[in-house]
KOLPA-853455 format. One line per 3 residues: number of its first residue (from 1); their letters; for each residue x, y, z of N, C-alpha, C. Coordinates in Angstrom, 2 decimals. Example, Ala and Ser with C-alpha at 12.3 -4.5 7.8 and 13.67 -1.06 7.14 Angstrom:
BEGIN
1) AS) 13.19,-5.69,7.80,12.30,-4.50,7.80,13.20,-3.30,7.80  12.85,-2.25,7.08,13.67,-1.06,7.14,12.90,0.03,7.87
END
This chain:
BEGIN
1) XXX) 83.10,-74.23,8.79,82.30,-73.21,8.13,81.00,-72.97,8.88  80.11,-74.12,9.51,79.34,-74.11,9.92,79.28,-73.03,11.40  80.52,-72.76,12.04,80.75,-72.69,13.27,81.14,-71.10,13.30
4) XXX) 81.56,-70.92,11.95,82.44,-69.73,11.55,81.30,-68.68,11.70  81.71,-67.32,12.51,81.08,-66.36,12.59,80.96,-65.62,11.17  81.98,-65.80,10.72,82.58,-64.75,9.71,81.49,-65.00,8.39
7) XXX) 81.14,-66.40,8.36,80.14,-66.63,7.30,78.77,-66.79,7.27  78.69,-66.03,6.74,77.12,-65.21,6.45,75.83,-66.92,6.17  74.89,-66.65,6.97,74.25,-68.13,6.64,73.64,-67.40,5.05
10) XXX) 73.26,-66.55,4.50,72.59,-66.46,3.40,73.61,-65.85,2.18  74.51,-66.87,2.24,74.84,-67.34,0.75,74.34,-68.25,-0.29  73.22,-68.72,0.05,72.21,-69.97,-1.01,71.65,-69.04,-2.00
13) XXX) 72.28,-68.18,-3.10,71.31,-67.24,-3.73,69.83,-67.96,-4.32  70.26,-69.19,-4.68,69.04,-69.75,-5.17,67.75,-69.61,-3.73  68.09,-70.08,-2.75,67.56,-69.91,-2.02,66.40,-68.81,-0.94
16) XXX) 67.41,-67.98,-1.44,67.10,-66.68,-1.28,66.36,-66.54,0.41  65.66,-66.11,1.18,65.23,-65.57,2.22,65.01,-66.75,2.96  64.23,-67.33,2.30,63.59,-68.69,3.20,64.74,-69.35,3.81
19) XXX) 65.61,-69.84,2.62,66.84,-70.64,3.54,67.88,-70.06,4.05  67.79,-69.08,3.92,68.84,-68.05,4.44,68.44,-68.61,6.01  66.84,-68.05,6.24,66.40,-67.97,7.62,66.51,-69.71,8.32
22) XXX) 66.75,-70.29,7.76,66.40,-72.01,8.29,67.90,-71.84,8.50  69.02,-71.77,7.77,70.54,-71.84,7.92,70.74,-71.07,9.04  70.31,-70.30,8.83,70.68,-69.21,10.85,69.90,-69.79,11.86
25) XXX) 68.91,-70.61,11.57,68.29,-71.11,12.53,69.48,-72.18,13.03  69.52,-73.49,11.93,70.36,-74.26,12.46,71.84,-73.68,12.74  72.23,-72.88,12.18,73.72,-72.61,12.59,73.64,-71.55,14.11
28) XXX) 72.50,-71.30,14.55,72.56,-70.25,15.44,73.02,-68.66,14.88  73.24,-68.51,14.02,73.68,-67.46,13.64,73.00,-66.11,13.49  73.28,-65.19,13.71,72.24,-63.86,13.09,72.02,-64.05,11.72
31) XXX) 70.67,-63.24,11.77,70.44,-62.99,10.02,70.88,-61.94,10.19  71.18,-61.68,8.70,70.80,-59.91,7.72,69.67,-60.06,7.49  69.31,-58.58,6.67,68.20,-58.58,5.84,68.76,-59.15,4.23
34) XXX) 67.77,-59.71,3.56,68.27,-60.67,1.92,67.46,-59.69,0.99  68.12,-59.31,0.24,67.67,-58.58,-0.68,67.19,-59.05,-1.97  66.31,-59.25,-2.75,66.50,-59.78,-3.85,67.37,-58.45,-5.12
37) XXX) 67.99,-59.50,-5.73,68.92,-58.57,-6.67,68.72,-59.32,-7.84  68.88,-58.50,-9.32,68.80,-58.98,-10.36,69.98,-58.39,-11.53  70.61,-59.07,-12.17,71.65,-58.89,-13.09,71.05,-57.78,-14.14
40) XXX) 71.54,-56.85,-14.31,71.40,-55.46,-15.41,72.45,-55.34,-16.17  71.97,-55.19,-17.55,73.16,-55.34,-18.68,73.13,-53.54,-18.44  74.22,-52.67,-18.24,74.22,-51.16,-18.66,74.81,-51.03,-19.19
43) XXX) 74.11,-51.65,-20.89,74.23,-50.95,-22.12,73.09,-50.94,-22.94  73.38,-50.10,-24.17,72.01,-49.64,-24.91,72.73,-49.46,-26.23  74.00,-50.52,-26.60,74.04,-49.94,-28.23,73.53,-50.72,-28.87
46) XXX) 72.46,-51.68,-28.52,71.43,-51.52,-29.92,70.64,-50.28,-30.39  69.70,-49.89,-28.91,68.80,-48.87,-29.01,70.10,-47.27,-29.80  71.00,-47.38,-29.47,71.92,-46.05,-29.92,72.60,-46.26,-30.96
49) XXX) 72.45,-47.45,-31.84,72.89,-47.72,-32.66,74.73,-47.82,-33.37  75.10,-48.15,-32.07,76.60,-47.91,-32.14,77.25,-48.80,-33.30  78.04,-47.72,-33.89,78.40,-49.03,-35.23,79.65,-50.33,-34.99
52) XXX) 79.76,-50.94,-35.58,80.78,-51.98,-35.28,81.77,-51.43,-36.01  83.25,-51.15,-35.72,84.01,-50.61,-36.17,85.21,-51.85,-36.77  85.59,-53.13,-36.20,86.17,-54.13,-37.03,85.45,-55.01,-36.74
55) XXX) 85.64,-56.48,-37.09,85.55,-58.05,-37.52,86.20,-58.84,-36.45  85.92,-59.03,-35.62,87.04,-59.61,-34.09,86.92,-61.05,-34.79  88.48,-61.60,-35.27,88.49,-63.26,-35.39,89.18,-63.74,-34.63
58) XXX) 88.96,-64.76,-33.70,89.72,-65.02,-32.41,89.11,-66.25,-31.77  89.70,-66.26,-30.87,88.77,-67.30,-29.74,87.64,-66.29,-28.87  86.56,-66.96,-29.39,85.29,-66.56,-29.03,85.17,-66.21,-27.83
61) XXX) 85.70,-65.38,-27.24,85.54,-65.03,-25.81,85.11,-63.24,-25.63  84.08,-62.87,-24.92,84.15,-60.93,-24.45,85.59,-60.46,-24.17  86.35,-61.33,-23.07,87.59,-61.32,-22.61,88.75,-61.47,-23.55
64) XXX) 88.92,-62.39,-24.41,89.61,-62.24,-25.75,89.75,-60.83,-26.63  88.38,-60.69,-26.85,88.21,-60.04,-28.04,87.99,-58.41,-27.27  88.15,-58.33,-26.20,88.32,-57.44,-25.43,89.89,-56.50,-24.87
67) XXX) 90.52,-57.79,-25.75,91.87,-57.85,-25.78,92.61,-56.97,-27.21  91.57,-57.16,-28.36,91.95,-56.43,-29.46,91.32,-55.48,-29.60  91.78,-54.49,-29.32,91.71,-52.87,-29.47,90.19,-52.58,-28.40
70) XXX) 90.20,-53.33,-27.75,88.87,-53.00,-26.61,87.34,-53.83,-27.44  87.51,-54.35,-28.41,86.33,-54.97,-28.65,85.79,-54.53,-30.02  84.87,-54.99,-30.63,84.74,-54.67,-32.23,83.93,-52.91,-32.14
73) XXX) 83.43,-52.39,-31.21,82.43,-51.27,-31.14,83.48,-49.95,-31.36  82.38,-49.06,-31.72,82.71,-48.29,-31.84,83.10,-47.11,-30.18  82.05,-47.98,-29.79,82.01,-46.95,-28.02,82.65,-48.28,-26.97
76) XXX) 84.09,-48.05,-26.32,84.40,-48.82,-25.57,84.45,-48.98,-24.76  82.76,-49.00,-24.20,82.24,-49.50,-22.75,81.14,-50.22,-23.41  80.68,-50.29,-24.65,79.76,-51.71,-25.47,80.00,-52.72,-25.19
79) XXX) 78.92,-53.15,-24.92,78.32,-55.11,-24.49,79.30,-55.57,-26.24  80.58,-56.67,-26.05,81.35,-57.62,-27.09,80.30,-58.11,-27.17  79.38,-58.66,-26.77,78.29,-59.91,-27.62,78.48,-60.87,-27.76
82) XXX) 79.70,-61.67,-27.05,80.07,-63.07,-27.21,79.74,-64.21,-26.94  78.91,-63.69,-25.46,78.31,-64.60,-24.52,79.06,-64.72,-23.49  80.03,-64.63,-23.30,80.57,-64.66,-21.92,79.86,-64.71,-20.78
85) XXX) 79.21,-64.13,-20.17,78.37,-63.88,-19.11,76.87,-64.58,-18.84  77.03,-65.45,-20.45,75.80,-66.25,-20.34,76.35,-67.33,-20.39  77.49,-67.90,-20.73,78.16,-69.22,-20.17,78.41,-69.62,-19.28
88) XXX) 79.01,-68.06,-18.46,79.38,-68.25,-17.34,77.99,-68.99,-16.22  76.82,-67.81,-16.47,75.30,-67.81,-15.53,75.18,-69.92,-15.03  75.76,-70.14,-13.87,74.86,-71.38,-13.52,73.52,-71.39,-13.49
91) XXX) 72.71,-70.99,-13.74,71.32,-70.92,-14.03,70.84,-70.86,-15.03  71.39,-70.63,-16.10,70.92,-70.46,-17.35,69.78,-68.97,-17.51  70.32,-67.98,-16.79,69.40,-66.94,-16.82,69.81,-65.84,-17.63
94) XXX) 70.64,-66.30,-18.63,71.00,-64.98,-19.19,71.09,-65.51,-21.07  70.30,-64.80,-22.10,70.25,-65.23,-23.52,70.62,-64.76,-24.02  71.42,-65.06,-25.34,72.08,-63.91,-26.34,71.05,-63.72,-27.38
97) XXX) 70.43,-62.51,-27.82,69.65,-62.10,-28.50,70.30,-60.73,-29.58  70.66,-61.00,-30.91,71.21,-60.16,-31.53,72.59,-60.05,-31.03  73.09,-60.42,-30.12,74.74,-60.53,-29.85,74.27,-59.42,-28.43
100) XXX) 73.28,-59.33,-27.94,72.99,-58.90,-26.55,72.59,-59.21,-25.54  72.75,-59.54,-24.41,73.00,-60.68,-23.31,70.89,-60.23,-22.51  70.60,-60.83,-22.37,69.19,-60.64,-21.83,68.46,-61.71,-20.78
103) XXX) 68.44,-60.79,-19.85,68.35,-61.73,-18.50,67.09,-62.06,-17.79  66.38,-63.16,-17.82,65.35,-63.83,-17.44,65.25,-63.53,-16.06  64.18,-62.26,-15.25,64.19,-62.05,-14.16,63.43,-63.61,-13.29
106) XXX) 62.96,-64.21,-14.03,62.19,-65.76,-13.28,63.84,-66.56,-12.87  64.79,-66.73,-13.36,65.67,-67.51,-13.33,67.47,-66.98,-12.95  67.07,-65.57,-12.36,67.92,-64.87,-11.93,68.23,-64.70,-10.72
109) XXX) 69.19,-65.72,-9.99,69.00,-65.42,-8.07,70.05,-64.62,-7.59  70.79,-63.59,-8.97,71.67,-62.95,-8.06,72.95,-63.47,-7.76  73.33,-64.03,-8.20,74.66,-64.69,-7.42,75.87,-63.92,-8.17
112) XXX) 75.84,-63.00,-8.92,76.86,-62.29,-9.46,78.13,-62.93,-10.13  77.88,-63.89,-10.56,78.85,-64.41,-11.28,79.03,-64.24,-12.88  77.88,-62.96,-13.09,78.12,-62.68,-14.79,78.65,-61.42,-14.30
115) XXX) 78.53,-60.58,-13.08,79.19,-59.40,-13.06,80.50,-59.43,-12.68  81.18,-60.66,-12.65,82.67,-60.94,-12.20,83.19,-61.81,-13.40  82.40,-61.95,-14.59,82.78,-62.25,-15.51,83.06,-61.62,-17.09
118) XXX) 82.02,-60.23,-16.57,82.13,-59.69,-17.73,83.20,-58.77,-17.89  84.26,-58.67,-19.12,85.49,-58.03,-18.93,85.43,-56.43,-18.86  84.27,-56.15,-19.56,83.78,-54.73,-19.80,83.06,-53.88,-18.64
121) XXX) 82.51,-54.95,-17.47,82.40,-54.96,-16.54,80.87,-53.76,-16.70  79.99,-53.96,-17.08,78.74,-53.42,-17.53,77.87,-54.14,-16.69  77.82,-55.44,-16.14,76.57,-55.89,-15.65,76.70,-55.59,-14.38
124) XXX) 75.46,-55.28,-13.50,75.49,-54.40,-12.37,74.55,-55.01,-11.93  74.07,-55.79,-10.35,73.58,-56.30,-9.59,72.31,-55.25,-9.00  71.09,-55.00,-9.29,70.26,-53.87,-8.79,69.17,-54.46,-8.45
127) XXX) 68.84,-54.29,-7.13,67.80,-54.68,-6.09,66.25,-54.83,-7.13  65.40,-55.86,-7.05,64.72,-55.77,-8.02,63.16,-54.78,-8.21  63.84,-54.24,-6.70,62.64,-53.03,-6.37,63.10,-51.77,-6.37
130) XXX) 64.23,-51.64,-7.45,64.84,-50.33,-7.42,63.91,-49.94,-8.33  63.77,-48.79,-8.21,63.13,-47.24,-8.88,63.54,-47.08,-10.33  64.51,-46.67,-10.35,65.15,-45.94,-11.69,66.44,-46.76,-11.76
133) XXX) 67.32,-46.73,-13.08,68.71,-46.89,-13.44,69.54,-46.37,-14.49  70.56,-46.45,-14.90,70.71,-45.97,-16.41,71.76,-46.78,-17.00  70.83,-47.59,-18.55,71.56,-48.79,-18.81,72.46,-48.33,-19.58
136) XXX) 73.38,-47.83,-19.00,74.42,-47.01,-20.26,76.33,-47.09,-19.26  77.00,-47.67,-19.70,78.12,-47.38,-18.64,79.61,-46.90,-19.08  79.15,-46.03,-19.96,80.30,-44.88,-20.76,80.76,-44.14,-19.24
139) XXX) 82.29,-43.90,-19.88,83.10,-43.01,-18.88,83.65,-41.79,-19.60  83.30,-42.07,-21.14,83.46,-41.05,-22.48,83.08,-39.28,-22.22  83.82,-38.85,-22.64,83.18,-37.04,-22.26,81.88,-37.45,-23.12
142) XXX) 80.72,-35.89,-23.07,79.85,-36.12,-23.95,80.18,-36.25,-24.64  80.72,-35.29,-25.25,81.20,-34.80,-27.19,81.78,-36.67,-27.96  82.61,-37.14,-27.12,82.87,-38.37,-27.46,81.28,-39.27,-27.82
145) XXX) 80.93,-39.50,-26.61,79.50,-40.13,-26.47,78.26,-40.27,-27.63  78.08,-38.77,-27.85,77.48,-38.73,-28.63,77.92,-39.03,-30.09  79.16,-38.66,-30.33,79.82,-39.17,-32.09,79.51,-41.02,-31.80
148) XXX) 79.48,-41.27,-30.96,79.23,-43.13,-31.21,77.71,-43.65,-31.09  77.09,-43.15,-30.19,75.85,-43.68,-29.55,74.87,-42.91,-29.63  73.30,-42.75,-29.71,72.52,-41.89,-29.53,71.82,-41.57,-28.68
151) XXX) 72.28,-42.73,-27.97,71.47,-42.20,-26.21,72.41,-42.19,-24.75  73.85,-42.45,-25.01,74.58,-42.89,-23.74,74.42,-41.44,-23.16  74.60,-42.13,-21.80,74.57,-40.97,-20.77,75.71,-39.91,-21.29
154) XXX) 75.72,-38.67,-20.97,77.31,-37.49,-21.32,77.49,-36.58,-20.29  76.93,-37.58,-18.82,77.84,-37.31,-18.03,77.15,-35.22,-17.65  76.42,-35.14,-17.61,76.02,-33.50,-17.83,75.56,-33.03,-16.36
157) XXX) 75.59,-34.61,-15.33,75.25,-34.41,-13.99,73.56,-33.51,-13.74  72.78,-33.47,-14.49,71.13,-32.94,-14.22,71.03,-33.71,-13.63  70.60,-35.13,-13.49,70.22,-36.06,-12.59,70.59,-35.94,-10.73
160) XXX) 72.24,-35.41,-11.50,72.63,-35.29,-9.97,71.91,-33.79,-9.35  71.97,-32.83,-9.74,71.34,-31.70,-9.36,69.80,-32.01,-9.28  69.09,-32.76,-9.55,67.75,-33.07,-9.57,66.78,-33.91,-8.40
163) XXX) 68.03,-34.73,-8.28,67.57,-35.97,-7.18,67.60,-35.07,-5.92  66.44,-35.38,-5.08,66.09,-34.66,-4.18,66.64,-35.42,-2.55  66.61,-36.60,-3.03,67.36,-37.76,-2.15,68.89,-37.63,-1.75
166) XXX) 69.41,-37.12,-2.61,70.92,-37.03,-3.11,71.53,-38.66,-3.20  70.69,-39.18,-4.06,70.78,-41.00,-4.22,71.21,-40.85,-5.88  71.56,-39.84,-6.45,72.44,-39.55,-7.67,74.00,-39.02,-7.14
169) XXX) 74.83,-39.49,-8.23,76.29,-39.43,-7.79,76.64,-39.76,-9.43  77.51,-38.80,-10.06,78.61,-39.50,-10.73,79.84,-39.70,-9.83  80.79,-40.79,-9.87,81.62,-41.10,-9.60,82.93,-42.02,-10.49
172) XXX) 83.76,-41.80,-10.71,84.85,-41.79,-11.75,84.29,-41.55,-13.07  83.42,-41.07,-13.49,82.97,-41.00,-15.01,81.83,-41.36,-14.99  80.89,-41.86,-14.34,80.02,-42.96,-14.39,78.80,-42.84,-13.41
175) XXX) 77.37,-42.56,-13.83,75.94,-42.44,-12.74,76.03,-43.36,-12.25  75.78,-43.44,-10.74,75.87,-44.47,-9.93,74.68,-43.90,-8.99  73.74,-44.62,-8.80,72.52,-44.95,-8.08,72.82,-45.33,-6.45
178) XXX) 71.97,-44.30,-5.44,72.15,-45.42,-4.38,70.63,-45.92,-4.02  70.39,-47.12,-4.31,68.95,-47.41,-4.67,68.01,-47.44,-3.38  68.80,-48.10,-2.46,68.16,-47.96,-0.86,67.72,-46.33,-0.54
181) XXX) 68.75,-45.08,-0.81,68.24,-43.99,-1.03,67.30,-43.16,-1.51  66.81,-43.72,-2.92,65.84,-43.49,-3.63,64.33,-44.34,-3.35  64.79,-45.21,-2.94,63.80,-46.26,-2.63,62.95,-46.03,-1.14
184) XXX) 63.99,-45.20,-0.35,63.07,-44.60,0.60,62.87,-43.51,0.74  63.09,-42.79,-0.30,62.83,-41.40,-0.94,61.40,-41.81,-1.39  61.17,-42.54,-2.29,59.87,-43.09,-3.14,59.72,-42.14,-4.18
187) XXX) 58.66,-41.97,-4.64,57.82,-41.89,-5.65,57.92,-39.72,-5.52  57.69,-39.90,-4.23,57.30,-38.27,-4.48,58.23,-37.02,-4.77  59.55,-37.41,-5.48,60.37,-36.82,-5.98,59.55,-36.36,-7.44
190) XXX) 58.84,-37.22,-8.24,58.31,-36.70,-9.20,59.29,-37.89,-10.32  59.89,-38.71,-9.96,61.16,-38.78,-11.02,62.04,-37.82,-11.66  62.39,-36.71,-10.58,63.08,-36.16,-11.26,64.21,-36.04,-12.26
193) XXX) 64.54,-37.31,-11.71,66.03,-37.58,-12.39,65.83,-37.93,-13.98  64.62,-38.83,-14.15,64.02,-38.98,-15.46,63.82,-38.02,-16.17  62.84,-36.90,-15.71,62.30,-35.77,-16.06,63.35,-34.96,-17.03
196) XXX) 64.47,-34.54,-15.99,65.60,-34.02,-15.96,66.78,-34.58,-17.09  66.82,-35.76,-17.55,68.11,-36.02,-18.48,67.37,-35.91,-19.72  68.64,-35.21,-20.50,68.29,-34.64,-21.71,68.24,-35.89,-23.03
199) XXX) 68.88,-37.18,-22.44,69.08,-37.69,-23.41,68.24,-38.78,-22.84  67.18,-39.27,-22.00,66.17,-40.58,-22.39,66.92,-41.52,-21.26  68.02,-41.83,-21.22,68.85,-43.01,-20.93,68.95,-43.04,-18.83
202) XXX) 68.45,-41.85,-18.14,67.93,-42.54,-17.09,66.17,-42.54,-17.10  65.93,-44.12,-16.38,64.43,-44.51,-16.90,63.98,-45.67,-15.50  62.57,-45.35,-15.53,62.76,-46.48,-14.57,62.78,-48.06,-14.66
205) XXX) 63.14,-48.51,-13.35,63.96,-49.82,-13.43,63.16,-50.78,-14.40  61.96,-51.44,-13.56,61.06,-52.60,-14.50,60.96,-52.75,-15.97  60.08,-51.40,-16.13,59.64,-51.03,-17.68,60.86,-51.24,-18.45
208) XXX) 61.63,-50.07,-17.70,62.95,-49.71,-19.43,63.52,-50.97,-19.40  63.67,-51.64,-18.45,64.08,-52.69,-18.93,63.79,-53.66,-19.69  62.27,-53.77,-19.45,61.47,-54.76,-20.64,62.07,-53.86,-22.01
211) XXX) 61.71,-52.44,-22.07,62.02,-52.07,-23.01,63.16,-52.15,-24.47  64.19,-52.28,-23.31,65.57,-52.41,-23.92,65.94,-54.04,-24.68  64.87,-55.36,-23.69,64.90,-56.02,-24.12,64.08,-56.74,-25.43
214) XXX) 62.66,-55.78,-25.57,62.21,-55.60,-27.16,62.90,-54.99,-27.94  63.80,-53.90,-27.70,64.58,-53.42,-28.30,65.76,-54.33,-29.06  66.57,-55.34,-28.34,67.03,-56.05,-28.79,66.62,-57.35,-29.40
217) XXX) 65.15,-57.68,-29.50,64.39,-59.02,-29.87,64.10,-58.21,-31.21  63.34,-57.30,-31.22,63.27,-56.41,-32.53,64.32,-55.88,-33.62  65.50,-55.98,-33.13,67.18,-55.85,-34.27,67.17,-57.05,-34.85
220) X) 66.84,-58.61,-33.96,67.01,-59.50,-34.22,66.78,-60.25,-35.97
END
């Protein structure tokens, strides 16, 4: 492994840059550049108030109960609430608060093992100096969207007509960010993409995120 071209010296997520650079030292190897990345729940049915539509009794799993009829929600791209993805976290960086997974950016190195665990597949790995995001990951037409949720994205593409970067994209159903794009776009777009959605739910990265997570300490 040591010898192997093929493997990247900065796989230590805990580690992050520093030992990345000491491992290429001793292995001789090239660096990359190390990004820091942080785990994003993209969902918002607390804040949208999505109702619970049955009683899931089972073995306590997202993945289980993901199994009966897509999960107890009413909108089926909703965070199950089981914990899954916080059992999984070797770090202990991820809390269930109200049955909503909430991730400790101090104790988060990225290693993506809640986004390969979650069955609903909502948690999304985003550079921790990204700009904007949208914690919402419906593939639902609007008209659907809105009968469940009060803020999921509906898909109406303004964002995409807005971004001046062209670092907006829906793709299979779904806003997808290219953050390196926007990120060297900067600031002087205006936020358009914010400006521009009718429904609240693209926002930028830091804040809305604290946000979403008073949001869920406050249901509690």
């Amino acid at each position: 492994m040591v010898n192997d071209p093929d493997v990247a010296p900065n796989l230590c997520f805990p580690g992050k840059a520093e030992v990345a650079h000491m491992v290429a030292e001793i292995t001789g190897k090239k660096m990359a550049a190390v990004e820091d990345v942080i785990a994003a729940i993209r969902c918002s049915r607390i804040e949208g108030e999505v109702r619970k539509q049955l009683d899931y009794i089972g073995y306590g799993s997202c993945t289980a109960a993901n199994l009966a009829f897509g999960g107890p929600y009413a909108c089926r791209y909703a965070c199950v609430g089981l914990g899954e993805c916080a059992d999984s976290c070797p770090f202990d960086a991820i809390s269930m608060e109200n049955g909503i997974p909430v991730v400790d950016p101090d104790l988060c190195v990225g290693c993506g093992t809640c986004v390969r665990t979650c069955p609903k597949k909502i948690i999304e790995l985003i550079p921790k100096k990204a700009r904007v995001w949208v914690p919402c990951s419906t593939k639902d037409p609007g008209k659907d969207v809105k009968a469940v949720c009060g803020v999921g994205c509906i898909s109406c593409k303004m964002c995409v007509k807005a971004c001046p970067a062209g670092a907006v994209a829906l793709e299979d159903g779904i806003i997808k960010i290219d953050h390196h794009k926007c990120m060297e776009f900067g600031p002087e777009c205006g936020d358009a993409c914010i400006e521009k959605c009718p429904r609240d739910i693209f926002r930028g990265f830091s804040k809305s995120r604290e946000s979403v997570q008073q949001e869920t300490r406050k249901a509690a």
